[in-house]
C-alpha positions in Angstrom: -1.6 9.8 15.4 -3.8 7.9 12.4 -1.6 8.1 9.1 -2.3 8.3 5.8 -1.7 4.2 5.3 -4.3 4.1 8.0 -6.8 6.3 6.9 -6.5 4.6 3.2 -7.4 0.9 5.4 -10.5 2.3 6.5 -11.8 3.8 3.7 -11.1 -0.1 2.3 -13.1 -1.4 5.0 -15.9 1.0 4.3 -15.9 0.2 0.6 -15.5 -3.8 1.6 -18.6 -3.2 3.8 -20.3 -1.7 0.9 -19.7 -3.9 -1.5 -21.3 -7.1 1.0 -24.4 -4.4 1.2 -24.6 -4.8 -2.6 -24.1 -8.9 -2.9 -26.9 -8.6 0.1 -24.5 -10.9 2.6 -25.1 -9.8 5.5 -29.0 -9.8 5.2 -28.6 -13.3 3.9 -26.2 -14.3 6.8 -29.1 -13.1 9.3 -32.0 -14.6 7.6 -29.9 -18.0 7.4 -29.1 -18.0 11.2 -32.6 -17.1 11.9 -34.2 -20.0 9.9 -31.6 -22.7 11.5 -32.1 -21.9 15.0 -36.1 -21.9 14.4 -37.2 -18.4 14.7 -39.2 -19.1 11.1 -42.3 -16.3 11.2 -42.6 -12.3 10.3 -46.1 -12.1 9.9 -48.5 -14.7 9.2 -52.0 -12.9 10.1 -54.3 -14.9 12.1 -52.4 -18.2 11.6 -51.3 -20.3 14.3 -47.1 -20.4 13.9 -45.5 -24.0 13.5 -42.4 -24.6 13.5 -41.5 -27.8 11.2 -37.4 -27.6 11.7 -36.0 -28.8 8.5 -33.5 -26.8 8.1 -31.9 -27.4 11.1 -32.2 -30.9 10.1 -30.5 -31.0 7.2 -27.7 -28.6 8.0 -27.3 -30.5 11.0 -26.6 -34.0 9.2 -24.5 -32.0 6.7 -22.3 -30.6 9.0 -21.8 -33.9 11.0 -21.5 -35.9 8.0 -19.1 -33.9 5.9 -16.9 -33.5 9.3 -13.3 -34.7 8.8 -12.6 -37.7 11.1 -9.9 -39.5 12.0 -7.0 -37.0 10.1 -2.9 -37.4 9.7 -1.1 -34.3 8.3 2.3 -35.3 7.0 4.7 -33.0 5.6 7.4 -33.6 2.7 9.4 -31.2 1.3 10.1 -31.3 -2.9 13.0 -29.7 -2.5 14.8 -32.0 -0.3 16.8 -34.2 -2.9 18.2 -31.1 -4.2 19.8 -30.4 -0.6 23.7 -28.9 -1.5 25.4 -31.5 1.3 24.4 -34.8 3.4 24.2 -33.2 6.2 21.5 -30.3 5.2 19.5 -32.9 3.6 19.7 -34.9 6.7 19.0 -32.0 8.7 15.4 -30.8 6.5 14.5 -34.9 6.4 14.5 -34.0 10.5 13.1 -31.2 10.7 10.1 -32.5 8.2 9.6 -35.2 10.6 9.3 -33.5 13.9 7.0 -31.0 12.2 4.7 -33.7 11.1 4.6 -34.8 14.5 4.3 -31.5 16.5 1.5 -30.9 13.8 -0.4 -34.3 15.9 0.4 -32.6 19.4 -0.9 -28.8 17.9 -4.5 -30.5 16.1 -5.4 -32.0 19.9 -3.9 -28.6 21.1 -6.4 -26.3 19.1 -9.1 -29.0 19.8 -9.5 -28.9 15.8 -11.8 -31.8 15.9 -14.2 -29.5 17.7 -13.3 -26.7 15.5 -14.4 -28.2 12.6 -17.7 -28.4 12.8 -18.4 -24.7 13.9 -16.1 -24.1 10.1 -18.7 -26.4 9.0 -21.4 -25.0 10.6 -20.1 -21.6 9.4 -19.9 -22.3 5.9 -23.2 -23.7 5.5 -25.0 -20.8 7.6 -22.8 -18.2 5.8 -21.7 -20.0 2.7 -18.0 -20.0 4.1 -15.6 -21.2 6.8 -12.5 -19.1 7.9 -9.3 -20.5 10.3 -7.5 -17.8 11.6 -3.9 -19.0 13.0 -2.1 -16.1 15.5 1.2 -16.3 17.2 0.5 -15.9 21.0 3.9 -14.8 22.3 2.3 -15.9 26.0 1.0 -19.6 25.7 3.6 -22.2 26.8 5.3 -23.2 23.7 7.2 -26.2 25.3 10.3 -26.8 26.8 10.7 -23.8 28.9 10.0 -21.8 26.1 7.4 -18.7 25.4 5.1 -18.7 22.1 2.6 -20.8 20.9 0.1 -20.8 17.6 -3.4 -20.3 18.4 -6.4 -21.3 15.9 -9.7 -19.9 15.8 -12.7 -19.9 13.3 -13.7 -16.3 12.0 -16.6 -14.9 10.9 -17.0 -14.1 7.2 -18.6 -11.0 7.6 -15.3 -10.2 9.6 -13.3 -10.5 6.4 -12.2 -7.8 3.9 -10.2 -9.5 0.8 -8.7 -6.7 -1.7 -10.0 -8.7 -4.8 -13.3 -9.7 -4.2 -13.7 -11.7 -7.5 -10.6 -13.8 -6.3 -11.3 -16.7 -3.8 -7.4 -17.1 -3.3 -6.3 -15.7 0.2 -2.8 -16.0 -0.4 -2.8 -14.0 -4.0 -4.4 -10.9 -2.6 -2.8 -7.5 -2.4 -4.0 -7.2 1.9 -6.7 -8.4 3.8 -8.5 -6.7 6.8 -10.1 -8.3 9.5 -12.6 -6.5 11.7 -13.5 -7.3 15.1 -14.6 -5.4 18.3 -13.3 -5.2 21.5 -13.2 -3.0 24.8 -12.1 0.3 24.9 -9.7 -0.6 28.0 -8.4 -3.6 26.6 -7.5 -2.1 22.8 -5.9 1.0 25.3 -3.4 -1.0 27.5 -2.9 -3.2 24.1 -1.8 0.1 22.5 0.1 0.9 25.7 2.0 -2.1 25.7 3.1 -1.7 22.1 4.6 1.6 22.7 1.8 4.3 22.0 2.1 7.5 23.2 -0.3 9.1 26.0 -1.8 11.4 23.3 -2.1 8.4 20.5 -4.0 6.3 23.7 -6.4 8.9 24.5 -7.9 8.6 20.7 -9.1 5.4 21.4 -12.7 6.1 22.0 -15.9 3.6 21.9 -17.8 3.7 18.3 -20.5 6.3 18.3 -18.3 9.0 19.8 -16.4 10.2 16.6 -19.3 11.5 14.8 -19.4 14.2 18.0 -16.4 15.0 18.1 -17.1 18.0 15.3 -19.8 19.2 17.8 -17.0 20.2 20.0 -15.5 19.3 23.3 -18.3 20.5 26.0 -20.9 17.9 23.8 -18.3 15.3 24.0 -17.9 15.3 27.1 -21.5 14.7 27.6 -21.9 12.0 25.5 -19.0 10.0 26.8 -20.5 9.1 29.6 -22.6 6.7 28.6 -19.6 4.7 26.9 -18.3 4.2 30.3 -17.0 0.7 31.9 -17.0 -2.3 30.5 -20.3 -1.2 27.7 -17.6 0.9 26.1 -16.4 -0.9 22.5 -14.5 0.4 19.7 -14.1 -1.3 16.2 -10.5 -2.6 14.9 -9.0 -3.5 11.9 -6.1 -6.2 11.6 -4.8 -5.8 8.3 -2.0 -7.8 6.3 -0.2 -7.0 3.5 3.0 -8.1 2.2 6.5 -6.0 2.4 9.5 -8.0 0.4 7.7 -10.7 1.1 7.5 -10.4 5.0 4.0 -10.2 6.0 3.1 -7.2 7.5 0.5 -7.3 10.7 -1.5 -3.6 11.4 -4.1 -3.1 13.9 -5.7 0.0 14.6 -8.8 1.6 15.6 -10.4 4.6 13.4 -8.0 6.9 15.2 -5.1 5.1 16.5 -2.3 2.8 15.2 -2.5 0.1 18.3 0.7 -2.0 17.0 2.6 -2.8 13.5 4.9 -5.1 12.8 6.5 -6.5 9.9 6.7 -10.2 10.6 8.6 -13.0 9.7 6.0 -15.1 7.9 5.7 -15.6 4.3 1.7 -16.4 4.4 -1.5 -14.8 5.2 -2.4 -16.2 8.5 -5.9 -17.2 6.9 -7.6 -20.4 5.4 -10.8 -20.3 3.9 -12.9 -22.3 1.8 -16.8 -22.0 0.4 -19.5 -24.3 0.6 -20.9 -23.8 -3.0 -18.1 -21.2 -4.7 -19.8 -18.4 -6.6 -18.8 -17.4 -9.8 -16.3 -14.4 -9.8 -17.3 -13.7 -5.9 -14.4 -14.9 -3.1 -17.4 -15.0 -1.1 -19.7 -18.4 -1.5 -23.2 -19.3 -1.0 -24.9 -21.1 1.8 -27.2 -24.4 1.1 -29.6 -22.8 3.7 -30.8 -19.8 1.5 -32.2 -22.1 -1.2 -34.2 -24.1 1.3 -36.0 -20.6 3.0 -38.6 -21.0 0.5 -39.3 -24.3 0.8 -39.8 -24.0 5.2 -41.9 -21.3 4.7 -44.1 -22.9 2.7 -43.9 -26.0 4.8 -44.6 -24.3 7.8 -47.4 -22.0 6.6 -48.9 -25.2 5.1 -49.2 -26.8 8.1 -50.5 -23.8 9.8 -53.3 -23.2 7.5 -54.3 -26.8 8.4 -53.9 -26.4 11.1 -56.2 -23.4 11.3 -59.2 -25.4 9.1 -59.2 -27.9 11.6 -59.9 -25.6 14.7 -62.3 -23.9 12.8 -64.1 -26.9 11.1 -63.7 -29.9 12.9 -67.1 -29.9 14.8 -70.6 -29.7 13.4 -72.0 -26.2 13.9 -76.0 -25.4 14.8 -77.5 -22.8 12.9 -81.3 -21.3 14.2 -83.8 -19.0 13.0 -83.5 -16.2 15.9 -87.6 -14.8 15.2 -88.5 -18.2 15.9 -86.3 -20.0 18.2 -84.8 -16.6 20.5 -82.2 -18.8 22.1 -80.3 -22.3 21.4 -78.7 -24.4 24.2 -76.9 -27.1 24.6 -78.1 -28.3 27.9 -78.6 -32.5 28.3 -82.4 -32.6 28.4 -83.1 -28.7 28.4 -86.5 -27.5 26.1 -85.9 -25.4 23.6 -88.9 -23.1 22.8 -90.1 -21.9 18.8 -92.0 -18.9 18.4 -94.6 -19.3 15.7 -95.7 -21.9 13.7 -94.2 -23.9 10.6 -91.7 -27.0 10.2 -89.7 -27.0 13.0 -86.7 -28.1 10.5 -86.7 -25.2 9.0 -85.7 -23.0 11.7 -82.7 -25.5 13.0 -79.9 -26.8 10.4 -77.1 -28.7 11.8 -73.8 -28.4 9.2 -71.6 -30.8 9.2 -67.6 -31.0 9.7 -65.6 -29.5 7.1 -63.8 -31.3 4.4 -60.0 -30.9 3.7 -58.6 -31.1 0.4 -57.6 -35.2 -0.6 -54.1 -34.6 -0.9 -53.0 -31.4 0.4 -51.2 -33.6 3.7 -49.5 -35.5 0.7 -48.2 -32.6 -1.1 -46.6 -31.2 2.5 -45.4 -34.7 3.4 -43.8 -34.7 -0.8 -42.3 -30.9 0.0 -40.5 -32.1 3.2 -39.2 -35.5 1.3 -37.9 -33.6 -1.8 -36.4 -30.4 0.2 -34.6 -33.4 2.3 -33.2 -35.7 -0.8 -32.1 -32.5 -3.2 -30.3 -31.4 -0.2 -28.5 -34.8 -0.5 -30.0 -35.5 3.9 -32.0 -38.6 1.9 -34.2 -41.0 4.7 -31.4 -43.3 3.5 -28.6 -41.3 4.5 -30.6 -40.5 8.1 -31.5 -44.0 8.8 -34.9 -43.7 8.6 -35.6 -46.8 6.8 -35.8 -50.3 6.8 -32.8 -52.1 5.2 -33.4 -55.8 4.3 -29.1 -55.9 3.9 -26.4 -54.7 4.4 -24.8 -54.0 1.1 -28.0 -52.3 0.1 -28.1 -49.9 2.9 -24.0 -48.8 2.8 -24.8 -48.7 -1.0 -27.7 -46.1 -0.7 -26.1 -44.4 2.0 -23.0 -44.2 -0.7 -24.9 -42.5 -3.1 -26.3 -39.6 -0.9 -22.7 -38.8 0.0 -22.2 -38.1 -3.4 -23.6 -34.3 -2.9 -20.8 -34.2 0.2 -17.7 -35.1 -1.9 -17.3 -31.7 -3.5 -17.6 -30.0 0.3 -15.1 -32.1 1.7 -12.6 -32.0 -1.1 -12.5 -27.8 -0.3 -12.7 -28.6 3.6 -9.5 -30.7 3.0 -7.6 -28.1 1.0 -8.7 -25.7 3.6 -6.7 -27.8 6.3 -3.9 -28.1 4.2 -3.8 -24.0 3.7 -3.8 -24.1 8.0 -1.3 -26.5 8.1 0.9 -24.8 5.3 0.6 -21.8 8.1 1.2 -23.8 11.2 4.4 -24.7 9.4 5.2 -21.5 8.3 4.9 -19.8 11.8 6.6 -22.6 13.4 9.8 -22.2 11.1 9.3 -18.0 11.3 9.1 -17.6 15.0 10.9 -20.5 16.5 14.4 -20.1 17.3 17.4 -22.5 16.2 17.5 -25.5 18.6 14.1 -24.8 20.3 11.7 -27.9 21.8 8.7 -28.5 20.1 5.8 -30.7 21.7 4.8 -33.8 20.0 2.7 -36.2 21.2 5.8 -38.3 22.9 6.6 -35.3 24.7 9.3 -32.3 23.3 12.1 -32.7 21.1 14.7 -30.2 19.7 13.9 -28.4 16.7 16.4 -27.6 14.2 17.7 -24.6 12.3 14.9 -21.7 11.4 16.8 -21.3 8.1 15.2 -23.8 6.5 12.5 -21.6 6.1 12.3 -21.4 2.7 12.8 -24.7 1.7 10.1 -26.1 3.9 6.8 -23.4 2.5 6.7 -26.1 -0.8 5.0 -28.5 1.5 3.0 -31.2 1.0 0.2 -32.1 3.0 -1.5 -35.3 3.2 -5.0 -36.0 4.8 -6.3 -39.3 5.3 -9.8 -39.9 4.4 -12.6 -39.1 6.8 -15.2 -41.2 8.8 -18.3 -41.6 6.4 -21.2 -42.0 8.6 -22.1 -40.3 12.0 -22.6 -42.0 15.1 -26.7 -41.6 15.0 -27.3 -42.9 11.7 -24.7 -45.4 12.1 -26.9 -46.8 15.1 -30.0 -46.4 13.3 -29.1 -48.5 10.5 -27.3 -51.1 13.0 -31.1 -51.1 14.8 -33.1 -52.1 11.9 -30.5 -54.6 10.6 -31.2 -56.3 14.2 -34.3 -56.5 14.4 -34.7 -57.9 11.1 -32.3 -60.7 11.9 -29.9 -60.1 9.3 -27.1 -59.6 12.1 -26.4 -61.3 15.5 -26.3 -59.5 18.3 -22.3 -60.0 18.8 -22.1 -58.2 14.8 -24.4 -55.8 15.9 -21.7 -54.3 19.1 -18.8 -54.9 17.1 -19.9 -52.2 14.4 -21.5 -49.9 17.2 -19.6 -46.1 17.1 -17.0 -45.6 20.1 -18.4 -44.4 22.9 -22.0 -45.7 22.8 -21.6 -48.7 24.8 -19.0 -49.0 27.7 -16.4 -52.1 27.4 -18.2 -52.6 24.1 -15.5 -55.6 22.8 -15.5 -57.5 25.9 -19.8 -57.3 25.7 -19.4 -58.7 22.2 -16.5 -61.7 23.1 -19.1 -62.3 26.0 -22.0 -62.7 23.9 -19.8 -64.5 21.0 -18.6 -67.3 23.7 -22.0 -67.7 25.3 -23.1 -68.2 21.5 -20.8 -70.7 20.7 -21.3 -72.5 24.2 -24.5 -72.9 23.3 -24.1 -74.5 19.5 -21.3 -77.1 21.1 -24.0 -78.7 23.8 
């Protein structure tokens, strides 16, 4: 049976929908995705339809560039020199340290490396990147033990914040998150968290609802075509707080599927924008102000494209009452009807002429749409450095548009691994194993709960330059000669080159052989 606390969440969703309808974010969010993956042209008349990718391109470097490498979270606790004994203080100093290490084991768990880039790629599709962090009372959790966290990326059309003005996840009233799933699965969910017969049955696929007024011989007409594994139903997760427990709700329009007041203190969310909007938890995506610029690119080229098919070769023009048929035939007669100058009747016109500069002014769109994006020809290693120091200082300077991005990115991790620690503490019993990367080791009392959610974490700086342009550049400074060829494999990215050190120590050695003789 749907209650009035879960009627008043959907009629929050429906006004959360409505207000993205307003803002125009989910038409945005499509026309972004559509431009990235190249499908460029509505319209376009008789033109031929080019696609000149450079928003891909751009996005692409962004994303890799602005990707977190090589990251440490470390947690401290402020309130451990204010511990009431030795032994409690001792005890938290413990704890802090194993969760800093089962926080290694649980970023190559999640594969967070991976799951960076599609928050990246997110963000700067949609204009924001959401973690969403879920206690899976399944997964192996380590010594013997049941329960594990789980972290995903979300969907920011997915998300419903109460204050929409406020980008702060954990200040808000509730949030809803919206997914769909299949009717079967959201039923034995439901069954397995102790819903009645009656409460299962009102699980129905979306669509059907709006029927159900028309009365039960019409419904039973249209279900049909809901049946097997086609039939999906909306749901809403939403979390609010209760004496500050969070509170976990899924249902479906009809049907409370599970509650449970939980013992976490935060929203299981972090979230961060690519360029923040004013007053708007909702941010704006880099791709949006480039449309304009790709569709002028491509219909650029396509009009050129079009003037040279039609224009390229000299055209023959005859006076039909005088010459009643032209061919092109080597050594075939022509024959004129009549008398008169033969020129007159025959005019050959010549190859059309393209407008000096309009090639430049395409080639000057593409440059600019590239450098105010901050993907310079510097940054992408399309250039040819006479140094070193010049190059990495170049490249230096195009970062500069990144430094912003990655400063939210970083607070976003810290948010997920304020969560991870969080969970761990609220779920995980008193003297449980936690995985690390040396293999498990026994956790220590739960109530140190909430000492430990005034943590600090601590990310170390990321890798700068992606493996690509990192090569690039490394390629021009070799073939200039302004490194050897044992410099040159000792700066290569991991991975590029198998046994890459011994190659260069091979090299070095055969080098200095050959000064010695």
């Amino acid at each position: 049976m749907i209650t009035e606390s879960q009627k008043k969440t959907w009629r929050q969703y429906e006004a959360g929908r409505n207000y993205k309808r307003q803002i125009g974010l989910y038409s945005r969010i499509d026309e972004n995705e559509r431009f990235y993956r190249g499908d460029q042209w509505r319209g376009g008349g008789g033109l031929p339809k080019p696609v000149f990718n450079v928003i891909s391109r751009i996005v692409d470097y962004l994303v890799s560039t602005a990707a977190v490498g090589d990251v440490k979270i470390t947690y401290s606790d402020e309130n451990l020199p204010f511990a009431e004994n030795s032994a409690e203080a001792a005890a938290i100093s413990e704890a802090v340290e194993l969760l800093t290490k089962n926080a290694s084991y649980r970023w190559e768990r999640s594969r967070l490396q991976s799951l960076i880039y599609r928050l990246l790629y997110d963000a700067a599709i949609t204009g924001d990147g959401l973690l969403y962090c879920s206690w899976d009372p399944d997964s192996e959790g380590g010594g013997g033990w049941r329960g594990d966290i789980s972290t995903t990326a979300l969907d920011s059309v997915s998300i419903f914040p109460a204050d929409t003005s406020n980008p702060d996840i954990q200040s808000q009233d509730y949030i809803i998150i919206s997914g769909r799933s299949s009717v079967e699965a959201l039923k034995r969910e439901a069954k397995e968290a102790g819903a009645t017969s009656k409460e299962i049955s009102q699980i129905i696929p979306d669509g059907i609802s709006e029927f159900i007024e028309r009365g039960a011989g019409e419904l039973a007409k249209f279900e049909p075509e809901y049946e097997g594994d086609e039939a999906r139903a909306t749901y809403l997760i939403k979390f609010f707080r209760e004496n500050g427990n969070v509170v976990f709700e899924k249902s479906t329009r009809n049907c409370l599927i599970r509650r449970a007041v939980t013992p976490c203190k935060l929203y299981p969310i972090a979230h961060f924008s690519w360029q923040s909007a004013k007053n708007c938890f909702f941010g704006s995506s880099p791709v949006s102000s480039m449309i304009a610029n790709q569709k002028y690119i491509n219909r650029a080229y396509a009009m050129v494209m079009k003037h040279m098919t039609d224009t390229a070769f000299s055209k023959v023009i005859y006076d039909r009452t005088r010459i009643p048929e032209w061919t092109n035939e080597v050594g075939e007669a022509i024959a004129a009807v009549g008398g008169g100058n033969l020129s007159d009747a025959v005019t050959v016109v010549g190859t059309g002429r393209l407008e000096e500069g309009y090639l430049e002014l395409i080639d000057n769109a593409v440059t600019m749409t590239k450098e105010l994006s901050g993907a310079t020809e510097t940054a992408l290693g399309n250039v040819n450095p006479t140094n070193t120091s010049a190059i990495l200082a170049l490249r230096e300077a195009s970062m500069q548009s990144l430094e912003r991005v990655q400063s939210e990115l970083y607070l976003c991790l810290e948010q997920m691994a304020c969560i991870w620690a969080d969970m761990t503490l609220a779920y995980c019993p008193d003297g449980r194993p936690l995985r690390t990367p040396e293999g498990c080791s026994k956790f220590f009392p739960s109530k140190l709960h909430s000492l430990m959610l005034s943590a600090k974490i601590d990310i170390c700086d990321s890798a700068r330059y992606s493996a690509s342009g990192t090569q690039s550049v490394l390629d021009r400074l070799l073939d200039g000669g302004h490194i050897t060829l044992a410099e040159y494999l000792e700066r290569l990215p991991e991975g590029l080159v198998p046994d890459r050190a011994a190659l260069a120590e091979a090299h070095r050695k055969e080098s200095a052989d050959g000064r010695e003789s």
